[in-house]
VOZAVEX-677702 format. One record per residue (C-alpha): residue in three letters; x, z, y. Coordinates in steps of 0.5 Angstrom, whole numbers. Layout:
N
code, east, up, north
ALA, X, Z, Y;
...
END
This chain:
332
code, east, up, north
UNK, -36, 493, 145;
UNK, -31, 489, 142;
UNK, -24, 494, 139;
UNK, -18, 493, 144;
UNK, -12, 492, 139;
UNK, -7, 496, 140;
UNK, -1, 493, 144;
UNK, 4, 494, 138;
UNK, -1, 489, 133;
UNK, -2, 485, 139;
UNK, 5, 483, 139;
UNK, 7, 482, 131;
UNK, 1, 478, 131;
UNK, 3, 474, 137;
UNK, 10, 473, 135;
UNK, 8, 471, 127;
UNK, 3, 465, 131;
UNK, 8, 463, 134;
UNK, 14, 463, 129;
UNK, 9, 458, 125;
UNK, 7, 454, 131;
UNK, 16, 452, 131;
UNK, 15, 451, 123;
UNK, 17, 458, 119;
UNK, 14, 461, 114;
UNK, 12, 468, 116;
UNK, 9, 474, 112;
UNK, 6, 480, 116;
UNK, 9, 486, 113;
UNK, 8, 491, 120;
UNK, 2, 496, 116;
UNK, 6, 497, 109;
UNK, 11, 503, 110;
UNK, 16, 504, 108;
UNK, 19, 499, 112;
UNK, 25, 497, 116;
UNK, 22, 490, 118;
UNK, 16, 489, 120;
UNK, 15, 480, 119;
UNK, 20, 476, 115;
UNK, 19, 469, 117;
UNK, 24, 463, 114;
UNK, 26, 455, 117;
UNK, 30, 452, 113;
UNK, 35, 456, 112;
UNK, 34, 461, 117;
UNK, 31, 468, 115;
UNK, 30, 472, 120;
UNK, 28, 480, 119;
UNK, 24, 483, 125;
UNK, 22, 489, 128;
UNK, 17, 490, 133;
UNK, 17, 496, 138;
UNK, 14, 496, 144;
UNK, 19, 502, 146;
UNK, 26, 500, 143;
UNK, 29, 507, 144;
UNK, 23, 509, 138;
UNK, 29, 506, 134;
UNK, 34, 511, 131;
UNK, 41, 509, 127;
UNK, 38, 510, 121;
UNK, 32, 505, 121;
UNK, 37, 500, 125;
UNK, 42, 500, 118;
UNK, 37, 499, 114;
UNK, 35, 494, 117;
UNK, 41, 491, 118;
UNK, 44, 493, 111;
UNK, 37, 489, 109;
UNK, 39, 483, 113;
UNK, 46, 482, 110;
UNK, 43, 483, 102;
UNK, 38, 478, 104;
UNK, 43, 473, 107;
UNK, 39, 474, 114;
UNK, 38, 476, 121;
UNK, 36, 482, 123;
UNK, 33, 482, 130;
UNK, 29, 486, 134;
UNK, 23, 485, 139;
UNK, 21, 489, 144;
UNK, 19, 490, 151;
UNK, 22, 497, 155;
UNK, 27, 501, 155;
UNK, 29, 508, 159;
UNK, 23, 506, 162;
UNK, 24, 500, 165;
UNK, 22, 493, 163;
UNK, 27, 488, 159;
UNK, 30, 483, 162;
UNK, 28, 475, 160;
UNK, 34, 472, 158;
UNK, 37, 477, 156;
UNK, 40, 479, 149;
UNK, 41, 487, 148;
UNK, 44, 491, 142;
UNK, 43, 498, 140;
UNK, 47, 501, 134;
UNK, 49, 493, 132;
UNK, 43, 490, 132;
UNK, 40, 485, 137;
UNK, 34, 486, 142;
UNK, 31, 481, 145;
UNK, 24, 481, 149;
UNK, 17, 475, 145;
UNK, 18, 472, 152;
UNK, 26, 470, 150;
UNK, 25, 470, 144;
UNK, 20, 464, 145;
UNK, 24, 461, 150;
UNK, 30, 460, 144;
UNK, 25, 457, 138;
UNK, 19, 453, 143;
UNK, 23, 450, 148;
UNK, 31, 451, 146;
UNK, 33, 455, 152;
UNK, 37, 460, 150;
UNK, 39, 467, 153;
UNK, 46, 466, 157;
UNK, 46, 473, 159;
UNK, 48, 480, 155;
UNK, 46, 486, 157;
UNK, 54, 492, 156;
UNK, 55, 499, 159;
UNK, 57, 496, 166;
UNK, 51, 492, 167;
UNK, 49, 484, 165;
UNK, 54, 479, 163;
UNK, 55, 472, 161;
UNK, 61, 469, 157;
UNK, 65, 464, 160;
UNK, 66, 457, 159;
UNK, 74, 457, 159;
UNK, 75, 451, 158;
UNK, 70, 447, 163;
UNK, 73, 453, 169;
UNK, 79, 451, 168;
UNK, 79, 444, 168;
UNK, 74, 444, 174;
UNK, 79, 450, 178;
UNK, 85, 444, 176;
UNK, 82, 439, 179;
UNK, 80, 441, 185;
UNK, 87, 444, 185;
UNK, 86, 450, 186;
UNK, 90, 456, 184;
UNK, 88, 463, 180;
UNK, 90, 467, 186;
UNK, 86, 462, 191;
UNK, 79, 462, 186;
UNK, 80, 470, 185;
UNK, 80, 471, 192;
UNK, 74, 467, 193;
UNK, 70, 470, 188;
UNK, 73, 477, 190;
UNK, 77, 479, 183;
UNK, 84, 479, 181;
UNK, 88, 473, 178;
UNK, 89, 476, 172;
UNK, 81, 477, 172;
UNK, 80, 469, 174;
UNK, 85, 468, 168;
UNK, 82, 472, 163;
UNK, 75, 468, 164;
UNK, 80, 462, 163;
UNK, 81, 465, 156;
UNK, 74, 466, 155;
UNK, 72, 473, 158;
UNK, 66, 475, 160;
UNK, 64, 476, 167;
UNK, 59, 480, 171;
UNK, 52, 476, 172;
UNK, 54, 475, 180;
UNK, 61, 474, 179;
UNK, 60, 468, 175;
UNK, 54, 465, 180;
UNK, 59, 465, 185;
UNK, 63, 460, 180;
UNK, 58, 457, 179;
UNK, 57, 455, 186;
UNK, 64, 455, 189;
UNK, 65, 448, 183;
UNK, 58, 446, 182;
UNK, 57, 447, 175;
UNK, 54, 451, 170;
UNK, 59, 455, 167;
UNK, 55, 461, 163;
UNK, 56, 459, 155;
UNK, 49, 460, 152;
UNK, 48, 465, 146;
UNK, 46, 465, 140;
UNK, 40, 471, 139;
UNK, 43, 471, 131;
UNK, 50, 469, 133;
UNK, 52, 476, 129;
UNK, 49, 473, 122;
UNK, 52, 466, 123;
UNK, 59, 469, 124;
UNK, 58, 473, 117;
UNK, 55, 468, 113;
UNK, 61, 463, 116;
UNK, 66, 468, 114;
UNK, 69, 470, 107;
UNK, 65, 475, 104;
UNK, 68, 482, 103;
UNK, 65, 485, 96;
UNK, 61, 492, 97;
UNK, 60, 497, 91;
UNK, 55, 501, 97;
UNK, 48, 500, 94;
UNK, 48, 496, 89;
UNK, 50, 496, 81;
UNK, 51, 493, 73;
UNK, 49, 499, 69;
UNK, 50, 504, 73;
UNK, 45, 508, 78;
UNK, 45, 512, 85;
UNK, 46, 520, 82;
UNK, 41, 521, 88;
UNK, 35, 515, 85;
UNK, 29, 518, 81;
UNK, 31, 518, 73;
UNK, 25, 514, 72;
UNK, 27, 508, 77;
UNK, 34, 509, 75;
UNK, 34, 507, 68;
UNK, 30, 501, 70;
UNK, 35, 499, 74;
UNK, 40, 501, 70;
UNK, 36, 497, 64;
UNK, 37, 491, 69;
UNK, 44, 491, 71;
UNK, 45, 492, 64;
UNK, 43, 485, 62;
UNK, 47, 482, 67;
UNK, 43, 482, 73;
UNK, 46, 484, 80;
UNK, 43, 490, 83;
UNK, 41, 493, 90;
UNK, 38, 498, 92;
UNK, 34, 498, 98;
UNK, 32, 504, 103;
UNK, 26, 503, 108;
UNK, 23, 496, 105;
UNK, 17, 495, 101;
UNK, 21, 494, 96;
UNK, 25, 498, 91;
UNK, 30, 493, 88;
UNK, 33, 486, 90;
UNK, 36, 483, 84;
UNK, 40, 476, 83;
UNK, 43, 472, 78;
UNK, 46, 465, 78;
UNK, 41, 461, 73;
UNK, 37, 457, 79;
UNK, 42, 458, 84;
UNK, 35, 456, 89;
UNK, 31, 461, 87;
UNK, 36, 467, 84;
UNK, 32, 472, 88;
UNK, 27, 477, 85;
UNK, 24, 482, 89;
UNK, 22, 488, 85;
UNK, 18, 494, 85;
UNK, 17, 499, 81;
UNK, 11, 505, 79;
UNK, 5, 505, 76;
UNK, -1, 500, 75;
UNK, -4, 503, 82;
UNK, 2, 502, 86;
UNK, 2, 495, 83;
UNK, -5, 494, 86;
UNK, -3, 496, 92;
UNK, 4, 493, 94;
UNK, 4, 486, 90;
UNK, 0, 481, 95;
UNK, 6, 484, 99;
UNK, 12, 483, 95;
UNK, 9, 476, 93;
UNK, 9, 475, 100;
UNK, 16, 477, 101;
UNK, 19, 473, 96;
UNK, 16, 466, 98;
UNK, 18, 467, 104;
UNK, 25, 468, 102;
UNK, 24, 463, 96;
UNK, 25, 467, 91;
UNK, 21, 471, 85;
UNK, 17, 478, 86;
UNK, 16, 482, 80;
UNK, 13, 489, 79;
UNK, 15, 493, 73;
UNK, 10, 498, 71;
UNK, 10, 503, 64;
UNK, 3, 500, 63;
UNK, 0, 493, 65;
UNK, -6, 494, 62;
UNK, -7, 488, 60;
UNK, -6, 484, 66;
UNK, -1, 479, 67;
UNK, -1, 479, 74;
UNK, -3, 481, 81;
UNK, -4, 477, 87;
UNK, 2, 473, 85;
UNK, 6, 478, 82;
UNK, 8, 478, 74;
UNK, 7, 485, 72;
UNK, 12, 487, 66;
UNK, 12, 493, 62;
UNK, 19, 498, 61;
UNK, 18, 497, 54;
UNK, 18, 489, 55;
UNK, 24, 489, 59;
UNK, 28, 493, 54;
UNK, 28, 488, 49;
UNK, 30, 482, 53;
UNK, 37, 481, 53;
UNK, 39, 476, 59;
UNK, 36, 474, 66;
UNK, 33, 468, 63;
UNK, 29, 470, 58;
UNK, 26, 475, 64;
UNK, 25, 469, 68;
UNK, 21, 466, 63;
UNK, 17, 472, 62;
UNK, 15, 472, 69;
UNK, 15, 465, 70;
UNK, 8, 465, 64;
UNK, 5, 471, 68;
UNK, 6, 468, 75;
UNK, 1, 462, 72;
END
């Protein structure tokens, strides 16, 4: 008899299939732990970082920053999937939030990526909303001259409320179907499920100490892993330090301003074993380098990919391109 696959697993393998049928490059990460993500999947430019839960009120703020905090470094979306909440059912077309993290159903989620239909609602403490077109309300009110006074009465909402939506409000999800059908025009403006993504990456970048360093490391990190990372920043690597990732590290340089990401992981040959075909996964889709440092290699250059580098032979480079040349020969 064939073994049910749990639904959780079912939905990752569903929602991977379908991101490569649209063109992206995916890496299945929901058996590794620790980790905040459980697929990471590029197209273009688009990095996405989702997690998988069946029930979304599993997640906690602590696992929702990290996974946002993830994002942020690794110029990404973060995203999550999943199907209840408060046991009831999500909606289809319908972009939710919890702790600043947007929450989508694998049916709305496909519904954007395969057929380019877009959520128009968003759920709020309320109920279900939709932004206004203000533009397209306002020059269809004009031109059938009507007042505030008169499309607020009909729609059975204040003047002011009508003049709000003007300005690009939004409005409950049967108040704006009453406009709709009193101008016969669409006036939901469509969401973008990484809207939040785009407007960061649009806007002027804020420089953060939190996470990261050049030569100095977190009180609270191992010694061991901190004297690495220290090593590192030491030579003129950018550092963060990650929680809750497969991963221990994220380091960048602006030699190959292309590929000028490293995914770092730290420990001993047997941890290496264990999670380098993971961090080579991660950094090709990211488009960048993995590399596992190791206190002794064993004579192996790499594994699954992944160029392993002893502490001692870090210690002797002076900069960030004699690493990569050293992980460029071992990734051969």
């Amino acid at each position: 008899m064939k073994e049910a696959i749990p639904a959780r697993q079912d939905t990752v393998e569903r929602t991977a299939r379908m991101l490569r049928q649209v063109g992206f490059y995916v890496a299945d990460l929901h058996t590794v732990r620790p980790s905040c993500f459980d697929l990471i999947a590029r197209r273009d430019s688009l990095l996405l970082l989702i997690k998988i839960l069946k029930n979304v009120d599993a997640i906690d703020s602590s696992g929702a920053s990290s996974l946002i905090s993830l994002a942020e470094i690794m110029h990404g979306a973060p995203l999550l999937v999943g199907s209840t909440s408060g046991g009831q059912s999500l909606e289809d077309g319908v972009l939710y939030t919890r702790y600043g993290l947007g929450i989508l159903t694998l049916q709305t989620l496909e519904d954007y990526l395969v057929k380019g239909i877009p959520p128009f609602l968003f759920s709020s403490p309320g109920g279900t909303f939709a932004r206004v077109n203000g533009r397209r309300l306002r020059m269809a009110r004009e031109r059938s001259h009507h007042s505030l006074g008169a499309v607020a009465s009909m729609v059975g909402v204040s003047r002011r409320t009508i003049q709000l939506y003007e300005e690009g409000g939004g409005a409950e999800a049967d108040v704006i179907e009453r406009l709709e059908k009193i101008f016969d025009l669409p006036l939901a403006q469509p969401l973008n499920p990484f809207e939040l993504w785009l407007e960061s990456e649009n806007a002027e970048e804020e420089e953060s100490d939190e996470g990261s360093f050049e030569g100095g490391a977190p009180a609270s990190m191992e010694r061991s892993i901190a004297g690495i990372l220290s090593a590192l920043g030491g030579q003129g690597w950018k550092i963060e330090v990650t929680v809750r990732s497969p991963f221990d590290a994220l380091a960048r340089h602006n030699i190959e301003p292309q590929r000028n990401l490293v995914v770092l992981g730290i420990g001993d040959l047997t941890s290496a074993m264990r999670r380098a075909r993971g961090l080579h996964e991660i950094a090709r889709v990211a488009e960048g380098w993995s590399l596992f440092i190791v206190r002794e290699r064993k004579d192996r250059e790499n594994i699954e990919g992944t160029p392993l580098i002893e502490f001692s032979e870090l210690r002797r480079r002076r900069d960030p391109e004699s690493l990569l040349d050293l992980m460029e020969e071992r990734t051969e």
